[in-house]
N, C-alpha and C positions, 0 to 999 in steps of 0.2 A: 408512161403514166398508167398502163392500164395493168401493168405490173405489177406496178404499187398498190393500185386499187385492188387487185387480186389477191395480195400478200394480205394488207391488213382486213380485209375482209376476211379471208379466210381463219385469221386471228379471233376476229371478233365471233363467226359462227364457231369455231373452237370454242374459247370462251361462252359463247350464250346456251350450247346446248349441252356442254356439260355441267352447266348450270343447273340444268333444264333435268339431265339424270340423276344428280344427286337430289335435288328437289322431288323428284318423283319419288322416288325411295327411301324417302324421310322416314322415319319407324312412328313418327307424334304427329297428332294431328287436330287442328281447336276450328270448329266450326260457330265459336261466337266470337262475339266482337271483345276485340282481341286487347289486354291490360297494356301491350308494348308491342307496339310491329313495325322491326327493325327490316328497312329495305337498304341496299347497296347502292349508290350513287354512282355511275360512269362520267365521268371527265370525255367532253364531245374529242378532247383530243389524246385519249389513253389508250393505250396501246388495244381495249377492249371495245374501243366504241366503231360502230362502220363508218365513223367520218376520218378518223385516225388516217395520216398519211405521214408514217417513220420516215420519209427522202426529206419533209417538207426541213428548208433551214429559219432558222432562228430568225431571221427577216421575216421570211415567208408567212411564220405561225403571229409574229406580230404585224405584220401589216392585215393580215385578217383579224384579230384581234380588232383590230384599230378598225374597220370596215364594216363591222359587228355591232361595235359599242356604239358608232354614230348610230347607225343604222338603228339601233336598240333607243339609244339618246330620242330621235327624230319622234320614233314612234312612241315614247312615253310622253316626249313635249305634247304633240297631236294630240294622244287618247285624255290627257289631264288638262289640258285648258289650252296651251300658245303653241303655234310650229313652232318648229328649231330653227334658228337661224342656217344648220345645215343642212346644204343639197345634195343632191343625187346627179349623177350625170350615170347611165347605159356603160359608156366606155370607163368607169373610174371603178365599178363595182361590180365583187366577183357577183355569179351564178348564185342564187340564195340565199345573198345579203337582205336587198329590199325587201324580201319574206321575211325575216326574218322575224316578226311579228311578236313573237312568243320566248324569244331566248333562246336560242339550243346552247344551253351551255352545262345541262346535266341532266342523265339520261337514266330512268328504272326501269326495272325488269319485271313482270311477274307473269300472270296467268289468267285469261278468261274464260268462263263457261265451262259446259261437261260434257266430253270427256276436254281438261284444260288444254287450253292453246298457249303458248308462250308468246307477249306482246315485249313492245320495248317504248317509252313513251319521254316526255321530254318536261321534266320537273321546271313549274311554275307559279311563283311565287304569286303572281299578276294573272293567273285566271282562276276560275271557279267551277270548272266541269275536266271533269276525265271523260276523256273522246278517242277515239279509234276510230281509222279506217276501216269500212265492211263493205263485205259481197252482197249484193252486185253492187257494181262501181258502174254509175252515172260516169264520174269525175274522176279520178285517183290517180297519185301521182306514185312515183317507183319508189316503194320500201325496200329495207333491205332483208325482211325476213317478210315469211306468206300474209295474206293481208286474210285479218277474222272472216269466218264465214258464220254468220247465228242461226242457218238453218243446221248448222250440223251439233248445234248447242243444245241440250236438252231441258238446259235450264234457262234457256233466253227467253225473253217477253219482252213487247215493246209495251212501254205505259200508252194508260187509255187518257182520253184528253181533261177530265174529269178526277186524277190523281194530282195529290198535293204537291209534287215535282213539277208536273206539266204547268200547274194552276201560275206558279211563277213567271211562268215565263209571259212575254209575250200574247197575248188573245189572237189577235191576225194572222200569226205566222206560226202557232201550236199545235193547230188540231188539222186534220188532211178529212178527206171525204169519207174514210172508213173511221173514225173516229180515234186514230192514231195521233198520239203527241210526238211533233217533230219540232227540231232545236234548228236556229242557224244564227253562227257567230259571225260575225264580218267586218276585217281589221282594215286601220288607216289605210292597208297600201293597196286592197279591193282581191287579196287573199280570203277565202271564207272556208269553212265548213258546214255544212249542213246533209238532216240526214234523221233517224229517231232518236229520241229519248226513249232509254229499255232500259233493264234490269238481265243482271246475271252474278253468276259466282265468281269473284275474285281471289285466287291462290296465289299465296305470297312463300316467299323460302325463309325460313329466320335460322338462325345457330342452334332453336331446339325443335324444329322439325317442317314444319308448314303450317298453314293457318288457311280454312277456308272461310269466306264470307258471304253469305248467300244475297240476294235480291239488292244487290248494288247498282245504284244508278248513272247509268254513264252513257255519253253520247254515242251512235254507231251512225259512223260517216257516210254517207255514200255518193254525196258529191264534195272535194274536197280542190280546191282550186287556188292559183297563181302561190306553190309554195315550192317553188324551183328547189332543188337542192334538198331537198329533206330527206331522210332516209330510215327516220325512225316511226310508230306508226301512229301516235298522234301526242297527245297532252295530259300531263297528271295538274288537274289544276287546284292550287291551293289556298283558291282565294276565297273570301269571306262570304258564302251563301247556299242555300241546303244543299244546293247540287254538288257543292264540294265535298272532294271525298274527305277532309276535315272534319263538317258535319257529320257528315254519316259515318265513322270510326264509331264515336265515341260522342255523349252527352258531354264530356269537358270540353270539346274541342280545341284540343292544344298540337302544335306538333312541333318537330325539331328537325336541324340538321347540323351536319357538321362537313366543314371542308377544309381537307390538307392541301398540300404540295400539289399548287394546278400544274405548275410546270413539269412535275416529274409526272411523266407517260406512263410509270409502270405503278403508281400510286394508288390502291386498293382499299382505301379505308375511310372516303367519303359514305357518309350515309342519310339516311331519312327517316326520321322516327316519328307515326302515327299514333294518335290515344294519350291517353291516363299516362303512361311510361316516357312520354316525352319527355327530354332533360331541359327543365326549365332551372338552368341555377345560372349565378354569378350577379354580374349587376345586371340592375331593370330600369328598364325606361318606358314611358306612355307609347303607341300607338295609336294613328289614326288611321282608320280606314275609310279613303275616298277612292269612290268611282271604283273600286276591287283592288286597288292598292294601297303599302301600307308604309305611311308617312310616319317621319319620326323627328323631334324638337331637338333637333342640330342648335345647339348656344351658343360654342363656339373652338375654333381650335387654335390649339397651341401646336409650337414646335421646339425641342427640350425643356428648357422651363417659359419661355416667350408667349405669351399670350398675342396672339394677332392683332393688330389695328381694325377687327370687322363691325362694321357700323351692324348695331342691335338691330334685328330685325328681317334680314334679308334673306333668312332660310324659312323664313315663314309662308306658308300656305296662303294664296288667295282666291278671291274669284277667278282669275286669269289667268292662274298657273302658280308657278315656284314651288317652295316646299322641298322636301328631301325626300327620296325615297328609297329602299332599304328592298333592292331588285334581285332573285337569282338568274337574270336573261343578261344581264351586260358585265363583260371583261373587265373594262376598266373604270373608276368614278368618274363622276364631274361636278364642276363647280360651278355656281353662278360666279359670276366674271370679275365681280369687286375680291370674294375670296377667294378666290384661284387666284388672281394676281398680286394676293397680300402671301398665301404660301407660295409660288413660285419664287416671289422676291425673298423670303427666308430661306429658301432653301439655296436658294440662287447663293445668296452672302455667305452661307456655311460653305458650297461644294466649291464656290470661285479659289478658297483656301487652300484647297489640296490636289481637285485636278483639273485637267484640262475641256475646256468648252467642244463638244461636238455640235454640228449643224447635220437635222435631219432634213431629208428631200423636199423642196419646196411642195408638195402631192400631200404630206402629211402635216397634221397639225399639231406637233409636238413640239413644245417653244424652248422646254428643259433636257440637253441631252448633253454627256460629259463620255469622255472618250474613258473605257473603263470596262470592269466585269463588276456587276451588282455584290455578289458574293464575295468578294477578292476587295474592292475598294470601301465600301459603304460599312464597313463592321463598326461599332461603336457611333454609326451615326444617331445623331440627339432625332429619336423619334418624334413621330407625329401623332397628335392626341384629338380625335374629334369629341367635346363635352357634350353629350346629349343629357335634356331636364333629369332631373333626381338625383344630379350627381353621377352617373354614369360615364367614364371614360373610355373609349377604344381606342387603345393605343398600334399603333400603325407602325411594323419596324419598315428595313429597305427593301425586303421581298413583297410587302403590301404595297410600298408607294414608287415602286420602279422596278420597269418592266427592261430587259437583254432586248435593243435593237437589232442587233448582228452581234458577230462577235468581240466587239471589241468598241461597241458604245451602246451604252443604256440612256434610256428617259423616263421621265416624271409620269407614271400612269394616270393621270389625271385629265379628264379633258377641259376644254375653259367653255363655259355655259352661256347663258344672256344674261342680260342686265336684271330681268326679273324672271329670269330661267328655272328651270328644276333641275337638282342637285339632288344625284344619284351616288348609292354607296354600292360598288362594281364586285364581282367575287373576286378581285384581285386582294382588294380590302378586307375580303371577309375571310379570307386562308387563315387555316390556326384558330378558327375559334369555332364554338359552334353555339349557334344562333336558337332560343324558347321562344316560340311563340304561344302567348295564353289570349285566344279570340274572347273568352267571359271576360277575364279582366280586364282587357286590349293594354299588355304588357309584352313588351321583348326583352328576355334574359338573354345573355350572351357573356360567353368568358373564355379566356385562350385555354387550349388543351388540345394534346396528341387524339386525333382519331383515332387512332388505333385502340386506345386502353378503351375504347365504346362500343369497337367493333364486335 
């Protein structure tokens, strides 16, 4: 094991720091806020990320998968209104799961302060502050590159308690005895960070050179606690409030992304688009933004021309939960229970047609699994269409709605929800398209297309 750990590590600091050289010797260079700042997206399990383990097999990387999403599930139920009906048990779940708080399910690259440091942070749809770990460390847990130091920053500042970032926050827990504004988040699972709110220069790498961004506001950690297993050094958060770096881009505030082939490890063309240049095309549908995430009016799905038996109403947002949401921290989707169990039964009557029924480990809750290879069996399957308001279609072929168990049975990536649960759309779902978000209008454009032609 510790082999393995050494191999792909050493992978990934290959990869991150020649990153890091060509970026330095970029010939262009924009020090305003930038019309398109196109960032690289790492896949937690691509050959480029420090979590990456090439031995792991095709079980392995799905049963973590599956261990992730609840775990992802639990904490979305908790932080928007109802627990999950799923538990935890010590002995059932790896190192890093219960953390897992935030998603690691995709990872950017850039640069803080001057002279620039090279940071690695963990793309989140579902928060609202860029945070890093900093020297000195109270708390800190083992990254896998050096953790910031701001006294050696020339341009670091911590905000004073009386700036319009601080003013947001909090009163009791903002200001310290030297009249310093300090931040501290603290998730369901009793995981937190805390530490200052500062400023510094952000250096990013694009295809026409670099881009510096001066007096950026972002967390600097320096107790950062119960996030076993982390290895990257904090959070790029995307959620809807000044502190986001959303806001601060750009007066539009729009951003984008797009996501290919999670399964393929060597896959390079995931990415992140901040500002004005963000790709807002294709179909649009409303957004809501509750509690810092961002719901969307699920009406109904079909599966090839079949329109489901779903009684109106049950993807609807209430006081106590439900509603849909539209995550990049969870693997796979879920379903509140009545529509999970109207597509399982569709799908169920098409697949009983051609192959044969697999049973997964009573340990896992996958209730649809056919003895088979996703690619090899499922071709010309009658995809899956979820109708979001406006007319909006996202059509879902067999690599979005079934995930390679081992090698030689696959299952229904979908997980089954509560009766009045939240129903989560997973990046399994969202591979092949790439996803506009417009915070003015509260619109989401999305439409299939190769990343690559964006990269």
């Amino acid at each position: 094991m510790e082999t393995t750990f050494a191999s792909s590590h050493s992978l990934f600091l290959f990869f991150f720091f020649t990153t890091f050289i060509s970026f330095s010797f970029a010939t262009t260079a924009s020090t305003t806020k930038p019309h398109r700042l196109a960032i690289k997206l790492i896949h937690r399990d691509s050959i480029f990320s420090p979590f990456s383990n090439p031995k792991a097999t095709i079980r392995e990387r799905a049963e973590r998968a599956f261990q992730t999403s609840i775990s992802r599930l639990a904490y979305l139920q908790a932080k928007t209104g109802r627990p999950s009906s799923y538990s935890f048990h010590s002995n059932d779940i790896q190192a890093g799961v219960i953390a897992d708080n935030e998603g690691i399910q995709f990872l950017a690259n850039f640069s803080i302060g001057t002279p620039p440091v090279q940071t690695l942070v963990t793309m989140a749809t579902g928060s609202d502050l860029l945070w890093v770990q900093c020297l000195p460390c109270t708390k800190c847990y083992n990254q896998s590159i050096p953790i910031f130091d701001p006294s050696k920053s020339s341009t670091y500042s911590i905000l004073s308690c009386d700036s319009p970032s601080c003013i947001i926050l909090p009163r009791d827990k903002a200001c310290d005895s030297s009249q310093h504004c300090n931040y501290e988040y603290r998730f369901i699972d009793n995981a937190s960070t805390k530490g200052n709110l500062a400023t510094d220069v952000l250096t990013f790498e694009s295809s026409k050179g670099t881009t510096t961004i001066p007096n950026m506001v972002f967390g600097c950690g320096h107790e950062n606690e119960g996030m076993t297993g982390r290895q990257e050094a904090g959070t790029l958060g995307l959620g809807y409030k000044e502190t986001s770096i959303v806001y601060q881009i750009g007066s539009d505030k729009k951003f984008s992304y797009c996501i290919g082939n999670i399964s393929d490890p060597s896959y390079a063309y995931n990415q992140l688009v901040l500002g004005s240049g963000a790709i807002i095309e294709g179909y649009s549908t409303p957004i809501e933004i509750y509690n810092g995430f961002y719901y969307l009016n699920l009406e109904g799905i079909s599966v090839g021309n079949e329109n489901l038996n779903i009684t109106p109403g049950i993807f609807d947002r209430t006081d106590s939960g439900g509603g849909v949401i539209i995550d990049s921290g969870m693997t796979y989707s879920a379903l509140q229970i009545d529509a999970y169990n109207a597509l399982s039964v569709a799908l169920e009557k098409l697949l009983d047609q051609i192959l044969e029924k697999a049973t997964a480990p009573p340990s896992e809750p996958f209730k649809l699994c056919y003895k088979g290879v996703v690619g090899r069996d499922l071709t010309g399957l009658p995809v899956v269409t979820f109708h979001f308001a406006d007319d909006a279609d996202m059509v879902l072929d067999e690599w979005s709605m079934f995930m390679q168990y081992n090698e030689d049975v696959f299952c229904m990536a979908v997980l089954q929800g509560d009766l009045d649960g939240l129903s989560v759309i997973g990046t399994m779902a969202q591979q092949y398209f790439n996803f506009g978000y417009d915070l003015v209008a509260k619109k989401l454009s999305f439409e299939v297309i190769d990343c690559e032609v964006l990269a």
